[in-house]
C-alpha positions in Angstrom: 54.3 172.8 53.3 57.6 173.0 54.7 60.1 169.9 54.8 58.7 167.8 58.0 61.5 167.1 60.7 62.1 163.4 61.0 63.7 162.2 64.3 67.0 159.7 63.3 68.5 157.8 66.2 72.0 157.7 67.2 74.7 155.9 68.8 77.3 157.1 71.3 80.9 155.8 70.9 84.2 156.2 72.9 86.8 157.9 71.2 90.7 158.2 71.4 90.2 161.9 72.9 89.0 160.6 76.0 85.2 162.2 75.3 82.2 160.6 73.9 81.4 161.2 69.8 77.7 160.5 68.3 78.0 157.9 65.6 75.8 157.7 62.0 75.8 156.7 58.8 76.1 159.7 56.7 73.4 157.2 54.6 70.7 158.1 56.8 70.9 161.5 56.4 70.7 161.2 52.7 67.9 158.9 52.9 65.8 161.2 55.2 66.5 164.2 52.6 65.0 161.6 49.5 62.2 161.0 51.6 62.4 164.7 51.6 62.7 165.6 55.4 65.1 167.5 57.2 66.5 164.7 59.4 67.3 165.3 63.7 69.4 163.5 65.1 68.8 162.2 68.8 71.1 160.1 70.6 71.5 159.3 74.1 73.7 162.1 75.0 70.2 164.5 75.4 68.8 164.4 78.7 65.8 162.9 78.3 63.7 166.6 78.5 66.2 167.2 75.7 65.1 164.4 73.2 61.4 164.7 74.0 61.5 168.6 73.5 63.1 168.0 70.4 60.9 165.1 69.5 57.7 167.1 70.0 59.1 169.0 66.6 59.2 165.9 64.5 56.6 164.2 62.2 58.4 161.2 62.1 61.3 158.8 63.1 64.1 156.3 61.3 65.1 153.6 64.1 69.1 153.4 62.9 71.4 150.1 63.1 73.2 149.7 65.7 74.3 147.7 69.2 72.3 144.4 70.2 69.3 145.3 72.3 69.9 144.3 75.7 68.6 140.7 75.8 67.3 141.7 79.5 64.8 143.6 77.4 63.0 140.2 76.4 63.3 138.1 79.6 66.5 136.3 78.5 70.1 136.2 79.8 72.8 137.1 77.2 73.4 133.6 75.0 75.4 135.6 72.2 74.4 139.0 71.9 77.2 141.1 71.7 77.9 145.0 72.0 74.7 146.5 74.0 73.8 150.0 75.1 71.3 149.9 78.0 71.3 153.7 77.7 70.6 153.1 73.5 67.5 151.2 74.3 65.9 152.8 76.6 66.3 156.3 74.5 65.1 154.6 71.2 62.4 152.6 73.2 60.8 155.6 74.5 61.0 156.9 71.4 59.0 154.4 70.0 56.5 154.6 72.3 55.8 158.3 71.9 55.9 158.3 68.6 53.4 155.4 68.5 51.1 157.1 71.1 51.6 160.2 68.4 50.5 158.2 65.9 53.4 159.7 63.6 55.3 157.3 60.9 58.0 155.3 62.1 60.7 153.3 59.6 62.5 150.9 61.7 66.2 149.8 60.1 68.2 146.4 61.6 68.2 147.3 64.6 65.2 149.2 64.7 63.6 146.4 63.2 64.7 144.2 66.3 64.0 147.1 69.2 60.4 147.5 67.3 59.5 143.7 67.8 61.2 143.8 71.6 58.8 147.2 72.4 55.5 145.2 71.2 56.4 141.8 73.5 58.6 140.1 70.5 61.7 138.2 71.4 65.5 137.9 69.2 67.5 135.5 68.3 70.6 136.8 70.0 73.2 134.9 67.4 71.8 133.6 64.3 74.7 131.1 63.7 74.7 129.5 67.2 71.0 130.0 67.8 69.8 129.3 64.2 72.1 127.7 62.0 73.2 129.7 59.1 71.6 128.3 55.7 72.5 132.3 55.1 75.4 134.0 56.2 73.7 137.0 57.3 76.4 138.7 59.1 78.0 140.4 56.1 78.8 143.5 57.4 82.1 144.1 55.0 79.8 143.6 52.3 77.0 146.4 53.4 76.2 147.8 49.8 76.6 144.1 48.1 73.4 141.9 46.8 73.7 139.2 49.5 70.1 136.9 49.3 66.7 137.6 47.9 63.4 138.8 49.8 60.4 137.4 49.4 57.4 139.0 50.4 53.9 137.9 50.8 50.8 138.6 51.6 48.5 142.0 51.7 51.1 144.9 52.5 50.9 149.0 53.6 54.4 148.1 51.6 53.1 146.9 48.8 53.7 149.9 47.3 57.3 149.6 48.0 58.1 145.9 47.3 56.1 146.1 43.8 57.8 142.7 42.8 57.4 139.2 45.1 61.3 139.1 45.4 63.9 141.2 45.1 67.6 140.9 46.4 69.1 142.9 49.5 72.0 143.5 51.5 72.2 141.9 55.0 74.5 142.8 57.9 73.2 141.5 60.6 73.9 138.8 63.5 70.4 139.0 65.2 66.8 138.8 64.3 63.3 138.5 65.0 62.8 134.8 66.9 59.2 134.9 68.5 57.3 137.8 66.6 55.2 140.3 68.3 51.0 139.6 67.8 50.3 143.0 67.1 53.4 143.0 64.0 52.7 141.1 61.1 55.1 139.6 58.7 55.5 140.4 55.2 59.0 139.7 54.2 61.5 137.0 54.4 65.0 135.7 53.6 65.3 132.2 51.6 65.9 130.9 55.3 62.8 131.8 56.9 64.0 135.0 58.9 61.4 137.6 58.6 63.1 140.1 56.9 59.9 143.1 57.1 57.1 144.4 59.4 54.1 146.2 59.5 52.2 147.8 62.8 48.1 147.3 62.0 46.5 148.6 65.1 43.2 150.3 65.0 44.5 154.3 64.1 48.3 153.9 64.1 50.4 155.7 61.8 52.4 153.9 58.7 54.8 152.1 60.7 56.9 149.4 59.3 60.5 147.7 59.7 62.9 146.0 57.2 66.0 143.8 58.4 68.1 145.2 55.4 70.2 148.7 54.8 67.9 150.3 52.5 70.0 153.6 53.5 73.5 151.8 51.6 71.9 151.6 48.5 70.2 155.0 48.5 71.9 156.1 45.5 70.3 153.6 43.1 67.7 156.2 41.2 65.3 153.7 41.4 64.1 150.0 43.7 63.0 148.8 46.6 65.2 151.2 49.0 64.6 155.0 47.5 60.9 153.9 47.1 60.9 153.0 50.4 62.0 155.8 51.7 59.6 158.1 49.1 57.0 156.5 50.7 57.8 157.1 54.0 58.1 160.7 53.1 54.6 161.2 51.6 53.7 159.5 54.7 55.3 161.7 57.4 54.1 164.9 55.3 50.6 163.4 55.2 50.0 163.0 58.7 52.2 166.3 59.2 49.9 168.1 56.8 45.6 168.4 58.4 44.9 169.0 55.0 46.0 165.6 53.9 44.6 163.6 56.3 41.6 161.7 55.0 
């Protein structure tokens, strides 16, 4: 079959020209074509007729990094969230929950990750450090292709196939994460502190769905590991369910 479109979410900046510019990683791009898509990119600049027109097209969709969710989102007043897109969420939310209703694949990235466990009734920690304590410093942005702390996973896992090892070491740039976790999510990874680091969706019939905390798209150009398998897998997923003759 042809190279399935997979939906990749975007975020809108200001710029010095006075007009709007979508912003993303050139690294997601890249990733989409390992996992051997053809990637779209949505942000909230489409009208919503737009996106979902466009959306119809894809067999799957990435969930970027990005902006805090809006802490309104999960019943709390801000207490350390930082830059937020109310028009962000609400794109990438409804996203979600077509794309769930689809039963297509979804990989959810940092962010994504965080706006996946908000959708199914989870809540955030809004600031690790202030909320948390920091027996990690998480937050290490600067350092986005570096080997920051170790993931260990655990447990029966649609990733298993991915993970392959108990623990393996990732990057982290991240100031939020996953406080109260959804019930219909289930844990499978964490960082040496606790923090659950990856997701999987189990409902009755859904799709391969799963989130990571880390930036597998930053190391994309190691030939082989956690992040290229993970995005491999993804792939066979999307063309599977994209494919009637693979389904089974």
């Amino acid at each position: 079959m042809s190279r399935p479109l997979i939906a990749v979410t975007a975020s809108v900046r200001d710029s010095d020209i006075g007009m709007p510019r979508v912003v993303l990683e050139a690294g997601y791009l890249q990733a989409v074509r390992v996992a051997g898509g053809l990637p779209l990119v949505l942000s909230p600049l489409d009208d919503e007729g737009t996106r979902d027109g466009l959306f119809a097209l894809a067999a799957g969709l990435v969930l970027t990094g990005g902006e805090d969710v809006d802490p309104s989102r999960y019943g709390q007043a801000p207490d350390g969230a930082r830059t937020v897109s109310p028009e962000r969420d609400a794109m990438e939310l409804h996203l979600l929950e077509r794309a769930l209703a689809r039963r297509v694949p979804v990989l959810a990235i940092c962010r994504g990750i965080q706006v996946l466990n908000v959708a199914l009734g989870g809540t955030l920690y809004q600031d690790l450090f202030t909320q948390r304590g920091q027996e990690i410093d998480h937050d290490r942005y600067r350092e986005f292709d570096g080997h920051i702390h170790t993931v260990r996973t655990g447990g029966p896992s649609i990733l298993a196939d991915v993970f392959e090892v108990e623990e393996f070491v990732q990057n982290s740039a991240h100031h939020q994460g996953i406080r109260d976790l959804s019930p219909d999510l289930t844990a499978v990874a964490w960082a040496p502190d606790g923090l659950v680091e990856a997701v999987e969706y189990r409902a009755d019939g859904a799709a391969w769905t799963c989130g990571v905390q880390w930036h597998p798209e930053r190391k994309i150009e190691e030939p082989s590991g956690t992040n290229r398998r993970l995005f491999r897998v993804f792939g066979d997923e999307v063309r599977r369910v994209a494919d009637p003759e693979r389904r089974g």
